[in-house]
TORDO-814797 format. One record per residue (C-alpha): x, y, z; residue number from 0; residue in one letter. Coordinates in Angstrom, 2 decimals, decimal comma, always signed. Last residue first. Example, Ala and Ser with C-alpha at 12.3 -4.5 7.8 and 13.67 -1.06 7.14 Angstrom:
+13,67  -1,06  +7,14  1  S
+12,30  -4,50  +7,80  0  A
This chain:
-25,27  +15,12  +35,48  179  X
-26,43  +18,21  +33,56  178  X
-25,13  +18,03  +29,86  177  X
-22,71  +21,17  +29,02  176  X
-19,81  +19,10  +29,25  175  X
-21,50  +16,43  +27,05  174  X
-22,23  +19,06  +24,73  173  X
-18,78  +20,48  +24,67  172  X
-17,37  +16,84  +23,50  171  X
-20,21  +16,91  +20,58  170  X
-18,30  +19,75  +19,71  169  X
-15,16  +18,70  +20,00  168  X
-15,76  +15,71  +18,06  167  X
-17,27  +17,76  +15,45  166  X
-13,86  +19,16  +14,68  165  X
-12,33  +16,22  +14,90  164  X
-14,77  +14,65  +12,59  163  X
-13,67  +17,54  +9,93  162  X
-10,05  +17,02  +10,53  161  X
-10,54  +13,16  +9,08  160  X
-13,06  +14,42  +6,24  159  X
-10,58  +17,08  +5,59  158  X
-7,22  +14,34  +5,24  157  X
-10,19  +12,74  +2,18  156  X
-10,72  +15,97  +1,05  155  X
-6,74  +16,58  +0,71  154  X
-6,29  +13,25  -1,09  153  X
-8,46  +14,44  -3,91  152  X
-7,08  +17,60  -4,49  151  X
-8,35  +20,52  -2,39  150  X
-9,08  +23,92  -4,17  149  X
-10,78  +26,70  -1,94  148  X
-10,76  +26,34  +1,49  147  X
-13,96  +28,09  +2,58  146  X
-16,49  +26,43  +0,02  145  X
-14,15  +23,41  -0,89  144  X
-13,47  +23,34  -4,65  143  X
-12,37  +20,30  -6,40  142  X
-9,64  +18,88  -7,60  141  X
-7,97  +15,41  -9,73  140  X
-4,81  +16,59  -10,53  139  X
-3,00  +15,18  -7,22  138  X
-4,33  +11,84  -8,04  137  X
-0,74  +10,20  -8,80  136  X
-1,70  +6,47  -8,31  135  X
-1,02  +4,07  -5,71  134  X
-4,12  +3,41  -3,87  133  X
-7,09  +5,07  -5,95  132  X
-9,49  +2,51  -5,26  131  X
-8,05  +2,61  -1,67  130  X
-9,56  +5,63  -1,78  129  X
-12,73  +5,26  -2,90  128  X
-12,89  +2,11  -1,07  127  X
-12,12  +4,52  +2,89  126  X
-14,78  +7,10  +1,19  125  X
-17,13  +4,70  +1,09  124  X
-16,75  +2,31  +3,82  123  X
-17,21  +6,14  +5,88  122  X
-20,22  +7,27  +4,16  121  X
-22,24  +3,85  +5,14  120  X
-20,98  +3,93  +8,95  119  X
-21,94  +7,78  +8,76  118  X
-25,67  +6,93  +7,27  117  X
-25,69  +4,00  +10,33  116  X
-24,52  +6,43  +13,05  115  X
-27,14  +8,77  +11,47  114  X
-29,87  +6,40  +11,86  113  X
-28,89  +5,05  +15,65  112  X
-29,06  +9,05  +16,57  111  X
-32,13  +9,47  +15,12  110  X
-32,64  +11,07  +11,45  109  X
-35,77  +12,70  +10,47  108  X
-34,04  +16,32  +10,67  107  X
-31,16  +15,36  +7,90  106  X
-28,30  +17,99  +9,05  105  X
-27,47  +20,43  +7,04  104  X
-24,75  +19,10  +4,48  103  X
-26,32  +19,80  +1,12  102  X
-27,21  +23,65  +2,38  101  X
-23,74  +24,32  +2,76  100  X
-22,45  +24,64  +6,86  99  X
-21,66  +27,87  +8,17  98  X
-18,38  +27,76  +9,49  97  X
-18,47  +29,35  +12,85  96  X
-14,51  +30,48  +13,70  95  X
-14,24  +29,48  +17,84  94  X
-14,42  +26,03  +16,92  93  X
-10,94  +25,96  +15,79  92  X
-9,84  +22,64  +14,38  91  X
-10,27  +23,58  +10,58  90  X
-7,96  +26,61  +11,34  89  X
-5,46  +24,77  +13,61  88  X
-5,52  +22,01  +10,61  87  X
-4,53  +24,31  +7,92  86  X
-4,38  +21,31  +5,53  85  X
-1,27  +20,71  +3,79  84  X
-0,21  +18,49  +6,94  83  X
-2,33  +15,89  +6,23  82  X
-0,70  +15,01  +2,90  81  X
+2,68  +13,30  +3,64  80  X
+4,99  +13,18  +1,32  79  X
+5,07  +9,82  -0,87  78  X
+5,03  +11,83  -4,34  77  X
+6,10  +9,01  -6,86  76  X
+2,21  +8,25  -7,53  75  X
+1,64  +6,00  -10,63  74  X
+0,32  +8,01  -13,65  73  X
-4,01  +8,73  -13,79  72  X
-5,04  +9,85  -17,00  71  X
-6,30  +6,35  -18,46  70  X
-9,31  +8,25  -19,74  69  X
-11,82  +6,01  -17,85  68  X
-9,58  +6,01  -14,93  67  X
-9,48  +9,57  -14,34  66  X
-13,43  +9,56  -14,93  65  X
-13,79  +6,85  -12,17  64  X
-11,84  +9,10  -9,46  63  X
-14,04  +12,12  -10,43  62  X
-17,14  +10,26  -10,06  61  X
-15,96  +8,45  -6,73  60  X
-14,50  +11,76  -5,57  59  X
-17,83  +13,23  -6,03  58  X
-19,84  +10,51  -4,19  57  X
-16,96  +9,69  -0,81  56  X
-16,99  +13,84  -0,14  55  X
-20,71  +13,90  -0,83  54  X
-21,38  +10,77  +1,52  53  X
-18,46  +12,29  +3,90  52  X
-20,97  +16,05  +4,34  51  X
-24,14  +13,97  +4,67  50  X
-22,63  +11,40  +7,19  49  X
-20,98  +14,60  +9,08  48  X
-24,44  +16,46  +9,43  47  X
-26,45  +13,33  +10,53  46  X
-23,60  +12,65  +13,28  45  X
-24,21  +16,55  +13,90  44  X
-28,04  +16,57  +14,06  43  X
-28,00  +13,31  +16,25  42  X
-25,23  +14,33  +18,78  41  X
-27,85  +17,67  +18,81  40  X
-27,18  +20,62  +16,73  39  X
-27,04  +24,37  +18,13  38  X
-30,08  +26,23  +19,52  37  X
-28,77  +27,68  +22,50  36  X
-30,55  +25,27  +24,65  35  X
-28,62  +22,60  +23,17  34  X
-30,74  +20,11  +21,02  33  X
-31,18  +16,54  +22,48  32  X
-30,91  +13,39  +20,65  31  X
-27,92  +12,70  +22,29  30  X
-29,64  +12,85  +25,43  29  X
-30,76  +9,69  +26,35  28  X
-27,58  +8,06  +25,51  27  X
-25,69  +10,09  +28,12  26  X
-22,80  +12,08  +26,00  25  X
-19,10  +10,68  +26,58  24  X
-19,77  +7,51  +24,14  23  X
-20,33  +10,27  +21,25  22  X
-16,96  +11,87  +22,19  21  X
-15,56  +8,48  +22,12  20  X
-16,77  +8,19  +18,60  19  X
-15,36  +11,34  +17,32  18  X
-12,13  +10,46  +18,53  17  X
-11,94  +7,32  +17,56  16  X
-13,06  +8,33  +13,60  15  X
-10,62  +10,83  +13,58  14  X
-7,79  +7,92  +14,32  13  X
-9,15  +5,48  +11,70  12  X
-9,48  +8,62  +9,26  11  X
-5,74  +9,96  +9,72  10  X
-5,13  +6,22  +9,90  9  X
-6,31  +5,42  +6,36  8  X
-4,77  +8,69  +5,33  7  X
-1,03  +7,82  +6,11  6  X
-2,07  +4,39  +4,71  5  X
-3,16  +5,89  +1,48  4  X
+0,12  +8,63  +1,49  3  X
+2,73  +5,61  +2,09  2  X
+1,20  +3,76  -1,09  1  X
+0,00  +0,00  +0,00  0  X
């Protein structure tokens, strides 16, 4: 396996921890609960982050497939790492509100077990997609990101990893906020 899919596989593996043992820290009875400020619920934001991936894992898929169709794709010689290209203390911040896009608001009729399901789902995706791509040179293969700008197609995948963090902490404020 290329250096920069594993590096990525355990970027997600390790995102994916910390997100869930955030979700283990709330009470199960009130992960369905909105904040009193009006913010997202452990529902609303486990909804929100299955949405966001199953784009992610759906347009890298299509551009991924087109690559491949054309026979555009050369072998990757580029093993630097790729998380680091992100502005992680940026992404990480929770005190900058990043609105999110209309596509990845939150899916109101799903339940907690639902949206850990439409996450599970997302996830398997995005982890084939990219070992679909294991070993080849996908650093042309781009795509906007509404405050980031361009991110090639490894760089989504490292933002799907920083994005759970991010929603980690959040879900990690509502169970400090959660009366005991």
């Amino acid at each position: 396996m290329f250096a920069r899919t594993q590096e990525l596989l355990q970027h997600l593996a390790a995102s994916e921890r910390t997100l869930m043992d955030a979700v283990d820290a709330v009470p199960i009875e009130r992960r369905a609960l909105a904040p009193a400020n009006g913010g997202w619920s452990v529902a609303n934001v486990l909804s929100h982050l299955a949405r966001t991936e199953g784009q992610i894992g759906a347009f890298l898929q299509r551009l991924l497939r087109t690559a491949l169709a054309d026979g555009s794709l050369p072998t990757a010689n580029d093993a630097s790492p790729v998380v680091p290209t992100l502005p992680a203390e940026r992404l990480l911040d929770r005190g900058e509100r990043l609105a999110a896009p209309e596509f990845a608001l939150p899916d109101a009729a799903h339940d907690v077990a639902a949206a850990l399901a439409a996450l599970q789902r997302a996830r398997c995706r995005l982890r084939e997609v990219l070992l679909a791509a294991d070993g080849l040179d996908t650093r042309r293969l781009v795509r906007a990101h509404h405050v980031l700008g361009e991110l090639t197609f490894e760089q989504w995948i490292a933002f799907a990893g920083f994005h759970q963090q991010r929603h980690a902490a959040q879900i990690r404020a509502l169970a400090a906020a959660a009366p005991s």
